[in-house]
N, C-alpha and C positions, 0 to 999 in steps of 0.2 A: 078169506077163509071160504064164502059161498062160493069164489072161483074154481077153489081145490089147491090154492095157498098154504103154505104151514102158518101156521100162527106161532108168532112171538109171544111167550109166558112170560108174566111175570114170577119172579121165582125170591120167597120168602125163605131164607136160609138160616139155618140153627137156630129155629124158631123154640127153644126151650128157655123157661123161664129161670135167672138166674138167682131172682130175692126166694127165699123162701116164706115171705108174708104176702106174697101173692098168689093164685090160682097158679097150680102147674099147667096149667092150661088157658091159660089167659091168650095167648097170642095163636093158636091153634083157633079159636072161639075168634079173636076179631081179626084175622087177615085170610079167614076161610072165605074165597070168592072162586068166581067159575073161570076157567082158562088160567088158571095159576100152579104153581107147585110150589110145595112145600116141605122142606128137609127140617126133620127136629132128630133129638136123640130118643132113643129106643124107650127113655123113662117115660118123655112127654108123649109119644104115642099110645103105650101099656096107657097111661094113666087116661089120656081120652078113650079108651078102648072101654075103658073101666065106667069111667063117668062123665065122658063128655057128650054134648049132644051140639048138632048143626041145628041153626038157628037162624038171625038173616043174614046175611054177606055183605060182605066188605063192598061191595057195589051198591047195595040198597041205600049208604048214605053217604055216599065220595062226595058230591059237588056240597052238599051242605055242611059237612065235615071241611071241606076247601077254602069252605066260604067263610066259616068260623076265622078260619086261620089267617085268612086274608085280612079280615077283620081285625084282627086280634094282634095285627099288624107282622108277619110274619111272611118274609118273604123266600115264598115257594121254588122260586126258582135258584136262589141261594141255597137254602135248604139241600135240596135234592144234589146238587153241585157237592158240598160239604160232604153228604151221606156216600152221595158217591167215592169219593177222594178217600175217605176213611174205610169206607168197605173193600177197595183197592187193596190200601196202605195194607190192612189187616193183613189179606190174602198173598202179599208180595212176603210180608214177613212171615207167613208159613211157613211158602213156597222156602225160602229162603233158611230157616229153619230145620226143613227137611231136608234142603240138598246138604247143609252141614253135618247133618245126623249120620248121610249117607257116604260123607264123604270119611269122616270117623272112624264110621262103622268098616267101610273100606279100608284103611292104614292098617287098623285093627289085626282083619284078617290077614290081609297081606304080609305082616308081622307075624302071623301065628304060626 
């Protein structure tokens, strides 16, 4: 980045909370760090707009947070593998989802 690099983001997607016994704002508050982006739905932003506040970031406690985990016997690099492969999966079945919709929706008119 100090060379004039693009920087790789990490990017926190549909970051809206789904329980409603939790803060609607819960994941907005702890994955807010610097060089990241973050997609949520229009409620979860209204509703931090309303009363959420920035506070430390997600960076201020990674390695000790790491370290827990490691501790706690939980292997990180499995982990991240699994999240992987299921945030994929997720988005293959959209993708997949939508070409159907479109393809439907297609005959549909065709027919009309």
């Amino acid at each position: 980045m100090n060379a004039g690099a693009r920087v790789q983001r990490l990017l926190w997607a549909s970051i809206g909370t789904k329980d409603p016994k939790v803060s609607d704002i819960l994941y907005v508050r702890g994955l807010a760090a610097p060089f990241t982006v973050n997609t949520m739905p229009e409620a979860t932003l209204k509703a931090f707009a309303d009363h959420g506040e920035m506070a430390e970031t997600l960076s201020v406690h990674t390695e000790e947070v790491l370290a827990k985990f490691a501790k706690a016997g939980i292997d990180m690099d499995a982990l991240a593998a699994q999240l992987l492969d299921e945030g994929a999966a997720g988005f293959v079945r959209s993708w997949k989802d939508l070409m159907e919709c479109i393809a439907s929706k297609s005959v549909m008119l065709k027919a009309a």
